[in-house]
TIGUTI-486034 format. One record per atom (N, C-alpha, C, O): z, y, x. Coordinates in steps of 0.1 Angstrom, whole numbers, plus 5000, padded with zeros to 4 digits. Atoms other than C-alpha are relative to their C-alpha. Layout:
BEGIN
ZYX;...
***
This chain:
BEGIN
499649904991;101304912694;501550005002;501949985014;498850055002;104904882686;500449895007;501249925016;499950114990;105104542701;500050055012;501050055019;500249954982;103604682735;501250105006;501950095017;498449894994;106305012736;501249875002;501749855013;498450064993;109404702730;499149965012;500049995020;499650094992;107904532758;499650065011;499750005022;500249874989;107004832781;501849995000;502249955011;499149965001;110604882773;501149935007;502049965014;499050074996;112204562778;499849985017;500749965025;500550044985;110104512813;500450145012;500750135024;499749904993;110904882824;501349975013;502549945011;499449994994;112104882855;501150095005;500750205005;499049904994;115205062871;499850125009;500450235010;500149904988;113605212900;499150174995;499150285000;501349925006;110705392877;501150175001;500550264994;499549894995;113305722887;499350065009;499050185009;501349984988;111005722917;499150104997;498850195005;500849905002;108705902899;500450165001;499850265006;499649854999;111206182893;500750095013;501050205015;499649944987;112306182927;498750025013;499150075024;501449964999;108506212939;499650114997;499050185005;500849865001;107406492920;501350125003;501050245004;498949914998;111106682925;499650045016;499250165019;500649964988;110206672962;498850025005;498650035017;501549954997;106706752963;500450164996;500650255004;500049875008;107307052941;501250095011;500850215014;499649924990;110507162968;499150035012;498550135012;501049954996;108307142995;499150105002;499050185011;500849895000;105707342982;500650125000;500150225006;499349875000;108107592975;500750055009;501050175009;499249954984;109807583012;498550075004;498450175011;501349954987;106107643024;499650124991;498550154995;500749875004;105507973002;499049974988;498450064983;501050045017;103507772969;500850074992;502150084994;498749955008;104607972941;499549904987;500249824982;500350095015;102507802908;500549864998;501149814989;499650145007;102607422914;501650005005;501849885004;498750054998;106307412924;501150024984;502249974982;499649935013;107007562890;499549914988;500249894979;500750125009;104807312871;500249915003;500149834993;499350104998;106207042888;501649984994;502049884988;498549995006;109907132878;499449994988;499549874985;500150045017;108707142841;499449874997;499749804988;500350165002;107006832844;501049895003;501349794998;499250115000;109606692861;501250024987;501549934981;498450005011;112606772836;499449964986;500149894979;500350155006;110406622811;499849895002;500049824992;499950114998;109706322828;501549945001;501749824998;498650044993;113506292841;500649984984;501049874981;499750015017;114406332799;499749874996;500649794992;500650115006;112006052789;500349905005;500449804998;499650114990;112905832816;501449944994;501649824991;498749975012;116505902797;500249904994;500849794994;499750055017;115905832766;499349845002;499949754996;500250154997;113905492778;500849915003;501149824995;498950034992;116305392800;501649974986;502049864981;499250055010;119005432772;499649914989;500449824986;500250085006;116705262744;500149895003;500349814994;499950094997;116804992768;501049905002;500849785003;498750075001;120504932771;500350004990;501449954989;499550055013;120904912737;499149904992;499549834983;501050115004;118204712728;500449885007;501049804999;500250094997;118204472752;501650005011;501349945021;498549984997;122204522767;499749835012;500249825023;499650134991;121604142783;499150005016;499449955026;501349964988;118404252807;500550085005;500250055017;499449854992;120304602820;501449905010;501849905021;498850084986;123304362834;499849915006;500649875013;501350184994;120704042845;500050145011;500850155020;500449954987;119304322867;500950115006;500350195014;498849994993;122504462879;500749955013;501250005023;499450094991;123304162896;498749935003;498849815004;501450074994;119304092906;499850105016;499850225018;500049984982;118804112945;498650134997;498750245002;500749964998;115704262938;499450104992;498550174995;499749865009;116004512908;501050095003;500950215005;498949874998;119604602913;499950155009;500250265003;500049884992;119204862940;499150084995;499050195000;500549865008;116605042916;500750114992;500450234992;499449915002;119205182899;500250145006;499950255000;499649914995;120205402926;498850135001;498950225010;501449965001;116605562918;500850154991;500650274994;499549905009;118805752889;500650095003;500650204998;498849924993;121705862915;498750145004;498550265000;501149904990;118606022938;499250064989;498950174992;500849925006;116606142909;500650124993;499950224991;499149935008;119306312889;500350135013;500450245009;499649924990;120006502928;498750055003;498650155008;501149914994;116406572933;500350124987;500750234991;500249945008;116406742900;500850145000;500350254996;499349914996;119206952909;499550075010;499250175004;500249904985;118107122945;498750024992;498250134994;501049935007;115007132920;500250154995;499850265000;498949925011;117007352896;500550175012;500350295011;499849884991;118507562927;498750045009;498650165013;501549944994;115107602945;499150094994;498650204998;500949965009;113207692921;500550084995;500150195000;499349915014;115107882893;501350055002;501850154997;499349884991;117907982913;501549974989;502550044987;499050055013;119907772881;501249885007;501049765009;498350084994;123507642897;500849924990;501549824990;499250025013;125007622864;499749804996;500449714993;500350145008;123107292853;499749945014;499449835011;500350054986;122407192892;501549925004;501649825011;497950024999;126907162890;499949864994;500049754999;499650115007;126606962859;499249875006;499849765006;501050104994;123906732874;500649905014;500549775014;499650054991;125506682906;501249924999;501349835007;498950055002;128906562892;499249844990;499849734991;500550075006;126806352871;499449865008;499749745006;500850064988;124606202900;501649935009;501449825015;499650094992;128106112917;501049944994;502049885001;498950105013;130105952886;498849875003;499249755003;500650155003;126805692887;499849985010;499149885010;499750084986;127105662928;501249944999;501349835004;499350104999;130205542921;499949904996;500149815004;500250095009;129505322896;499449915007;499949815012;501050124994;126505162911;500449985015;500349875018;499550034989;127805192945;500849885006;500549805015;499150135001;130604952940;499549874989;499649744990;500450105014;129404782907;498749945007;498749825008;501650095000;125704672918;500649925018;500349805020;499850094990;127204572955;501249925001;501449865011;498750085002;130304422946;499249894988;499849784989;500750125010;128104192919;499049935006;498649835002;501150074995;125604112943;500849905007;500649785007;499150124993;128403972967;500849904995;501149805002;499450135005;130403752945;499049934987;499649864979;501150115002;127103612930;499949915002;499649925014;499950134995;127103252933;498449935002;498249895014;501450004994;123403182933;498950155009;498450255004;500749884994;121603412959;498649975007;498649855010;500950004998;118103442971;500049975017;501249985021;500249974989;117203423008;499650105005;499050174997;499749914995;117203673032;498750094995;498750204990;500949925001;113303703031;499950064986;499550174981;500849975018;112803672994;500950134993;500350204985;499149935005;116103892985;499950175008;500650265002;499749914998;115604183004;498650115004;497550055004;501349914995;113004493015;500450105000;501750104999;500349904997;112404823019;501350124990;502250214993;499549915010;113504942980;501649965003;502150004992;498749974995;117404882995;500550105000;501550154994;499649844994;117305193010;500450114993;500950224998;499949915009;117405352980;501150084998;501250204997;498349984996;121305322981;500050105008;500350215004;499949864991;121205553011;499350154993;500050254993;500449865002;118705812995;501150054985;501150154979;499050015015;121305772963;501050165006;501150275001;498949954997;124205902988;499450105006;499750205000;500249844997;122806183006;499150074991;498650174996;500449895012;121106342976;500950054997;500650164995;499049975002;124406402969;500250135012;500250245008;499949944987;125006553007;499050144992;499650234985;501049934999;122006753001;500350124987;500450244989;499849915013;122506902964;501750085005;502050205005;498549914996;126206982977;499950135003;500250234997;500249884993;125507203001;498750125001;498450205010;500849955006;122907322981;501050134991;500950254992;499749955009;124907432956;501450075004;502150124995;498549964998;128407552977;499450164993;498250194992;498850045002;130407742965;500549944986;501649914981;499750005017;129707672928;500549844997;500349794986;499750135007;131007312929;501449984997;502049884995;498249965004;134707462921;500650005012;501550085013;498850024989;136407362953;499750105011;498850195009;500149894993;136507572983;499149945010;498949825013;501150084991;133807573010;500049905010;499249825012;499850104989;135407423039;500549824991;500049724995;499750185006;136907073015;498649984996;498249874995;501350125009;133407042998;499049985012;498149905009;500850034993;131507053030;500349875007;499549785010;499450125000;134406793040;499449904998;499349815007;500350085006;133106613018;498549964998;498149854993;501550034997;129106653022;499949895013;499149805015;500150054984;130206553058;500149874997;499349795003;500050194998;131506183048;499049934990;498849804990;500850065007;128906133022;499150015015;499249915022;500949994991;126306253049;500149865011;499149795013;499550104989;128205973078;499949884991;499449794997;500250125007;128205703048;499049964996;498949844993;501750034996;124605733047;499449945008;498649865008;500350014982;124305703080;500349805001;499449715001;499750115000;126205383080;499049934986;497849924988;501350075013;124105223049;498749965010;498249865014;501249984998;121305333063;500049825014;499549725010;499950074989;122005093100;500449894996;499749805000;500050145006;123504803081;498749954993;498349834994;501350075005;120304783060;498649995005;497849905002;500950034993;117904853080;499749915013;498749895019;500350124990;118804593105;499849864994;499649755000;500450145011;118204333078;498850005000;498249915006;500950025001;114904463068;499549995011;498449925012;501350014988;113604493103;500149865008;499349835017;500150104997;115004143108;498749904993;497749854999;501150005007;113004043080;498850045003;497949984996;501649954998;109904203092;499549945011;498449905014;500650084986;110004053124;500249835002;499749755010;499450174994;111503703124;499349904983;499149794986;500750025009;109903613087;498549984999;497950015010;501550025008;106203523071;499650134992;500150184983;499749855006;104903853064;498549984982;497450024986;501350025009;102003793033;499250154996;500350204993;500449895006;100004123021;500850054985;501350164982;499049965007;101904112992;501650044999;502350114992;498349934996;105504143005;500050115000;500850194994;499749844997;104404473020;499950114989;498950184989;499449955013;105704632987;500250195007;500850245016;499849814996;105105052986;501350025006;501350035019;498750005001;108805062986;500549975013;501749985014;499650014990;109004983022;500050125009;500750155019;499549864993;108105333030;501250084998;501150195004;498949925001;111705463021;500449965013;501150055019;499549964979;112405353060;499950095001;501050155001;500449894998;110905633064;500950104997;501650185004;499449885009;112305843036;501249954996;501450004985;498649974998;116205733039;500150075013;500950175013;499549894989;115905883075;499650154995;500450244997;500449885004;114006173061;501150054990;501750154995;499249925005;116306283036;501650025008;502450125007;498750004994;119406193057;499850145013;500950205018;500349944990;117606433084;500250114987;501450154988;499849905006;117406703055;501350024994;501450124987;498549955002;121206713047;500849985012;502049975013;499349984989;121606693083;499950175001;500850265003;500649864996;119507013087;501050124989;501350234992;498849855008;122007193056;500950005006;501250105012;498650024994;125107043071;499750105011;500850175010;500149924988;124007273103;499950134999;500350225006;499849835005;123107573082;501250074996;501650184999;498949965006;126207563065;501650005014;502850045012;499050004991;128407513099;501350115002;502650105004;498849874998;130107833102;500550004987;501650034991;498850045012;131807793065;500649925009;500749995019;499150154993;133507493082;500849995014;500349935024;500150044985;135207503113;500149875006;500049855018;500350195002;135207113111;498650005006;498449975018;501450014992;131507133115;499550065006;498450015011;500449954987;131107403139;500349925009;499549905018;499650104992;133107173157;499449895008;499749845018;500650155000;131106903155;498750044999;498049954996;501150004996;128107073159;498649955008;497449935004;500750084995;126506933185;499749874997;498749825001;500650145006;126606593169;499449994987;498749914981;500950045019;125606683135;498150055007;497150035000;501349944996;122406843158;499449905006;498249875007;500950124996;122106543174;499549884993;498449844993;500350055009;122506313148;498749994992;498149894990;500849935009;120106503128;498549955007;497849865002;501050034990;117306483156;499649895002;498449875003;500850145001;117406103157;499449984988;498349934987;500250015016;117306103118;498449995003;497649905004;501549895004;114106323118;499049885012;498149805008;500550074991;113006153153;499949824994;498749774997;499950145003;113805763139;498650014987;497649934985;501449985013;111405913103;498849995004;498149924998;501049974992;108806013126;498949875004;497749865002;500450154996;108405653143;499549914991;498549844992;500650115009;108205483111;498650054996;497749974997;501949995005;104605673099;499249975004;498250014998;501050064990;102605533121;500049855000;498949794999;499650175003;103905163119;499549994983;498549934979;500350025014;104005193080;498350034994;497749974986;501450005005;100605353078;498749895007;497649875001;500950084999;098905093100;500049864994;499049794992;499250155010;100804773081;498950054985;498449974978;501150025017;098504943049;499150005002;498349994993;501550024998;095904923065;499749885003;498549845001;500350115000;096504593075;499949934988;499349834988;499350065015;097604503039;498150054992;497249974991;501450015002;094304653024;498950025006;497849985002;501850054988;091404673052;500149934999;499849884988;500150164992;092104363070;499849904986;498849834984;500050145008;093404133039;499550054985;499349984975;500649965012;092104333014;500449964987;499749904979;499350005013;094904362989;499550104992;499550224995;500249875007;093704532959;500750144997;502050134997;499349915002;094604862953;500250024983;499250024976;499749995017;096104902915;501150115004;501450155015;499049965003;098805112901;500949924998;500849814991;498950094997;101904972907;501350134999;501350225007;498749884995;105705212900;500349985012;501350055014;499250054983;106505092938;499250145005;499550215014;501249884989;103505362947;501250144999;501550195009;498749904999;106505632938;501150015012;501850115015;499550034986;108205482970;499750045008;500550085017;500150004988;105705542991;499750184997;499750255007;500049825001;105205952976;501250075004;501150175012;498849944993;108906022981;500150035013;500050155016;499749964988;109406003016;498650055006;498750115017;501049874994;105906173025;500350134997;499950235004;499349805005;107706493006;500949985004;500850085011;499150014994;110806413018;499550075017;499950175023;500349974983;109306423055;499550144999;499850215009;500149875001;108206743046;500350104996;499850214996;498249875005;111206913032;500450015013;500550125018;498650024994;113406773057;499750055015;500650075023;500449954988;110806883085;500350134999;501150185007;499749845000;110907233076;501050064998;501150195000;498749925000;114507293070;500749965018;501650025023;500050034989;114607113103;500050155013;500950205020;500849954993;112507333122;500950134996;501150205006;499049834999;114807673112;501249945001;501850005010;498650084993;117907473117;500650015011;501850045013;500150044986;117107413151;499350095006;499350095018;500649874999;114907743153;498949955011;499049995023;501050094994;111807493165;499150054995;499150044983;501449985003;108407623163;499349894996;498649864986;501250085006;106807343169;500449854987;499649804978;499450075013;108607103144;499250094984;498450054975;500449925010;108407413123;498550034990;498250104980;501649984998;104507373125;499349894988;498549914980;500650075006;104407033111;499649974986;498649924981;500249995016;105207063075;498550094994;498050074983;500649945004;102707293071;498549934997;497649954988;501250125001;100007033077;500349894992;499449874983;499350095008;102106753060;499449994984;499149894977;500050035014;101706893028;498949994994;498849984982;501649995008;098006893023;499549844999;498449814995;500150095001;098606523026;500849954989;500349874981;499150025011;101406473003;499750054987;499949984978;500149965011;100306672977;498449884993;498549834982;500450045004;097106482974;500449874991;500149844979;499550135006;098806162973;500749964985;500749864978;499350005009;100806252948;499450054983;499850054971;500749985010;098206342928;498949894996;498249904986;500850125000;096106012932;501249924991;501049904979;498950095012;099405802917;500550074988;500950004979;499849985011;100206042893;498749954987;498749914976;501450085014;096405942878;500449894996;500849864985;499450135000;097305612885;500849984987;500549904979;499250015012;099905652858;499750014985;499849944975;500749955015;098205872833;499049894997;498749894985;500750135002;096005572833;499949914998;498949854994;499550165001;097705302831;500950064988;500449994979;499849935014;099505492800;499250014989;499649974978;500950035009;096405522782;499549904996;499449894984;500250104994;095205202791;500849914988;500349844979;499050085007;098405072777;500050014981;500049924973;500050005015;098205252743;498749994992;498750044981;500750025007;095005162734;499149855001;498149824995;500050084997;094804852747;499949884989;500049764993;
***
């Protein structure tokens, strides 16, 4: 058994954060829509998962110190990282949603943007002066995007958390504002890669990797730190200013999220109807739960933002879909956990 934990340990991937930014946003959600129990049992589940993940995560750079900087500078690990930036920020707007707790939402957030810098520059500054590199198809996908949901988690917890982040409201909204626009940009440089990739490439059932639903769910969260940026306007006269573009902005966001569910959900149907990729547990399935709760956060803060009924309407259906899902891969896990230790 011993053996199997190191090698659970040494194979642990970067992104497995996914999970805690999955159930962080299921559990808001429910709690925008009026759930009072599971949003509450989700926060405790998550701040022990988000712990364990921790303490793994750390056993692993000290164990094995040569595999944590291999997939640093790996095309197709590295950007899991940024799994920790976004999970460490769901955990926080958890923290304020929920329990109304700012205090440890502060330290979290300063936390979440000491390891955006880090990996920000560190994992894409090592990818580019990499001397051997992958090709376009084999090097890149969906889990990219991650980087974007990294940087506006940030956006999102900010203006979550004004005025308790010490500075005054108008500089830290400032400053939501250019994380929010640096999203933005991520978001458009990478997604014109993958959708090159999608279209001009060999597509196999296996490429189509969960992890491609964060199309989805980088616009979706980028749409929900549009929708605070718009609450929070009148602090700012910067962004009252600029109101109408953060409203429009915001609207393609939400509108561009929209477009992808319908493409991504027929691609899995092509992936298992048509070619009949098995269905297993896989950590990538945390990919595709995020941005279904994401899309229905970011609809409902949307929808009073913009004081839209019918927007306002959708989450409410949304989540009877999200929540299942989220409860099918969570089996998935407890499963493959058992599985593992008795194996």
């Amino acid at each position: 058994m011993i053996s199997r934990i190191n090698e659970e340990i040494s194979d642990l991937h970067p992104a497995y954060f996914a999970l805690v930014m999955s159930t962080g946003i299921v559990s808001i959600s429910a709690n925008f829509l009026g759930w009072t129990i599971l949003p509450r049992v989700l926060l405790w589940l998550n701040l022990f998962t988000y712990a364990i993940l921790w303490i793994l995560n750390i056993l692993r750079a000290l164990i094995y110190p040569r595999r944590v900087l291999s997939d640093l500078s790996d095309h197709s690990r590295g950007v899991g990282f940024f799994t920790i930036v976004a999970a460490t920020g769901v955990v926080a707007a958890q923290l304020i949603v929920i329990s109304n707790d700012f205090l440890w939402a502060k330290i979290l957030w300063y936390l979440a943007a000491g390891l955006w810098l880090v990996f920000i520059y560190g994992i894409f500054g090592a990818l580019t002066v990499k001397r051997d590199k992958p090709s376009l198809a084999e090097g890149i996908n969906g889990g990219w995007l991650v980087a974007v949901v990294g940087t506006q988690s940030l956006c999102v917890v900010g203006c979550l958390a004004l005025p308790e982040l010490g500075v005054g409201k108008e500089g830290a909204l400032t400053i939501m504002l250019a994380l929010w626009l640096c999203g933005g940009m991520l978001y458009i440089w990478l997604i014109s890669l993958i959708f090159y990739r999608y279209t001009f490439f060999e597509f196999q059932p296996s490429d189509l990797m969960p992890p491609y639903w964060i199309n989805m769910g980088a616009m979706a969260i980028s749409t929900l730190a549009g929708a605070l940026l718009i609450q929070r306007a009148t602090d700012s006269p910067l962004l009252l200013s600029m109101l109408p573009f953060l409203t429009g902005f915001t609207l393609w966001y939400w509108a561009t999220a929209t477009w992808w569910i319908p493409l991504m959900a027929l691609l899995a149907i092509w992936r298992h109807g048509i070619k009949r990729f098995p269905i297993a547990y896989d950590q990538g399935y945390w990919g595709l739960v995020f941005p279904l709760g994401m899309y229905t956060a970011c609809t409902f803060q949307l929808g009073g933002a913009i004081d839209s009924a019918l927007i306002s309407a959708i989450p409410r259906g949304f989540i009877y879909i999200t929540v299942p899902i989220w409860g099918i891969v969570f089996f998935g896990l407890l499963r493959r956990l058992v599985s593992n230790l008795f194996d």
